[in-house]
N, C-alpha and C positions, 0 to 999 in steps of 0.2 A: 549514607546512600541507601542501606536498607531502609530504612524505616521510610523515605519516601518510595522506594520501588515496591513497598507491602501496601501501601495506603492505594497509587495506582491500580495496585490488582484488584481490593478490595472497592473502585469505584470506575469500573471501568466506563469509558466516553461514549460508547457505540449502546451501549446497553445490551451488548453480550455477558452471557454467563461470567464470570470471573474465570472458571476451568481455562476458558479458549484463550485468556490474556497470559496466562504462564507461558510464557515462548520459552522454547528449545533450546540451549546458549549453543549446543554442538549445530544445530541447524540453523544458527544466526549466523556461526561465525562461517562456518560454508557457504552460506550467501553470502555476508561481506567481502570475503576471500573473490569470490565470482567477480562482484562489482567491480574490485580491483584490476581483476585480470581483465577484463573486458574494457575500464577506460584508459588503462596503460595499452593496447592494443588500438587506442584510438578511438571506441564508441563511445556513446551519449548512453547514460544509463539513468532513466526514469523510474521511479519506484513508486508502487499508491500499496496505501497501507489496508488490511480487513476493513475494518470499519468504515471506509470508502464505498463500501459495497457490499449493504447487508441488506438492502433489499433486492434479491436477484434470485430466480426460479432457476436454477441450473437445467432440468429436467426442458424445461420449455425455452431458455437462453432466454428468458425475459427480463432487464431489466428496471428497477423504475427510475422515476422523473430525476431524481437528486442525481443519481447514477451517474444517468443517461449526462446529465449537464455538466457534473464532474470532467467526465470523459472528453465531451463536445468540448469543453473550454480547452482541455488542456491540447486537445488537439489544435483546434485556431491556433492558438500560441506556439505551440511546436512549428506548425506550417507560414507562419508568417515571421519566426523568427530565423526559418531558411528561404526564405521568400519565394514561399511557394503556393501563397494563397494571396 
């Protein structure tokens, strides 16, 4: 399990720095924890990952085309699988 979680950091997908791919284990497992208690409570819980959205200007909330289509799809899908589109 190491030696593939080393080779990941060392190529990461998005073509961020490697630094940003070292995730937290104390702030993953506090997320997962969340996710838990929220679909035991009955929500739908969606997650998009960094690398989904590395083109985006915080400063100016602009973001680009891939983005923008990621988002747009997933929505369709979200709204048509409660039939609300």
């Amino acid at each position: 399990m190491q030696a593939v979680r080393s080779a990941s950091l060392r190529r990461p997908r998005c073509g961020r720095p490697k630094s940003i791919h070292r995730g937290c284990e104390a702030l993953y497992a506090e997320t997962v924890a969340e996710d838990r208690r929220l679909k035991l409570m009955g929500y739908e819980v969606y997650r998009f990952g960094g690398c989904e959205f590395v083109d985006v200007a915080l400063e100016s909330w602009a973001i680009g085309k891939r983005e923008q289509e990621t988002v747009g799809e997933f929505f369709d899908r979200l709204l048509k699988k409660h039939r609300a589109l």
